[in-house]
C-alpha positions as CSV (number, residue, x, y, z in Angstrom):
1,X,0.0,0.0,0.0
2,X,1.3,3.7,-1.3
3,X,0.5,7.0,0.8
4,X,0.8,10.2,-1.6
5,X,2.2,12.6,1.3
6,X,3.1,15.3,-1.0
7,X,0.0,16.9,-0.2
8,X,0.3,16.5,3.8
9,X,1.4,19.9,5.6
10,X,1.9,20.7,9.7
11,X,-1.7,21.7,11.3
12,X,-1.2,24.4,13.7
13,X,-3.0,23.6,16.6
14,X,-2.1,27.3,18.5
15,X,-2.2,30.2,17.3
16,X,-0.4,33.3,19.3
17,X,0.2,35.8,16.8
18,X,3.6,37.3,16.9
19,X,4.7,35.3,19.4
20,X,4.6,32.2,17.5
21,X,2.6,28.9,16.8
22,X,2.4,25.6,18.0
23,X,2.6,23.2,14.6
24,X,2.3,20.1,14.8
25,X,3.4,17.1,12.1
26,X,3.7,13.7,11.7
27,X,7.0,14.1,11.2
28,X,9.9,16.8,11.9
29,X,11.1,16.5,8.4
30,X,7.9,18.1,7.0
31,X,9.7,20.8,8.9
32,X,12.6,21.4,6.5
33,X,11.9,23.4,3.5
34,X,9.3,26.4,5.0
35,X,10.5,29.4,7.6
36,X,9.1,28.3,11.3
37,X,10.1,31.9,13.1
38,X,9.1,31.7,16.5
39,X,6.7,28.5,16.7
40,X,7.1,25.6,18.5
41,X,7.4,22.1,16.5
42,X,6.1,18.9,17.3
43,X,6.4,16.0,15.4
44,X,5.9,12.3,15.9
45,X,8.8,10.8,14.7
46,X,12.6,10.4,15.1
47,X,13.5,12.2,17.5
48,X,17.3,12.7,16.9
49,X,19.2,15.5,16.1
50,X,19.0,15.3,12.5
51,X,15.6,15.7,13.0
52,X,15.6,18.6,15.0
53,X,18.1,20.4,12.9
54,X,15.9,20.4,10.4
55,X,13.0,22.4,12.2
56,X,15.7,24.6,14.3
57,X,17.3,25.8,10.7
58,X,14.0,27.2,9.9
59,X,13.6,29.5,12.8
60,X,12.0,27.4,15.3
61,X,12.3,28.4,18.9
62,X,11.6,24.9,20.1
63,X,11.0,21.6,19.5
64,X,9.2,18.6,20.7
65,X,9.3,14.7,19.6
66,X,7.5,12.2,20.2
67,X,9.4,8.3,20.1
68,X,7.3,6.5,18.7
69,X,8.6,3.2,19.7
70,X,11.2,0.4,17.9
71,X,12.5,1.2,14.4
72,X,13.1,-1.5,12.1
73,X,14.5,-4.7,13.6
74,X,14.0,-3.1,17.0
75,X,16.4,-0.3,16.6
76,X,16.5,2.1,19.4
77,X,15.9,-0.3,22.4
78,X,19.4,-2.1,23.1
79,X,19.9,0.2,26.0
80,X,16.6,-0.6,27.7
81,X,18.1,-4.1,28.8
């Protein structure tokens, strides 16, 4: 199954005017081609520093991930043992 996500953009889910948004995505990388000045990013993916690089570039003041869990062949969970 194929999802078309060309067409998927960040919801902004507060509004405060000059003082910035909070946006929210299902990822951070939807993050990386469009100015951000002053909102606050949240996205539901990987939450490493690539990641946040690519909303931080952009002007955001902050940002927030969510983990989502195990990557592929349960990446991301050796130091939980």
């Amino acid at each position: 199954m194929s999802v078309d996500v060309a067409g998927l953009k960040p919801t902004v889910h507060y509004d405060g005017g000059p003082d910035g948004r909070v946006v929210v995505a299902d990822s951070l990388s939807y993050f990386e081609h469009e100015l951000w000045t002053n909102d606050v990013t949240v996205g539901a993916s990987f939450a490493g520093a690539p990641t946040a690089a690519m909303c931080m570039r952009q002007g955001a003041k902050a940002w927030i991930a969510h983990e989502a869990g195990p990557g592929k062949d349960e990446a991301g969970i050796r130091g939980l043992a």
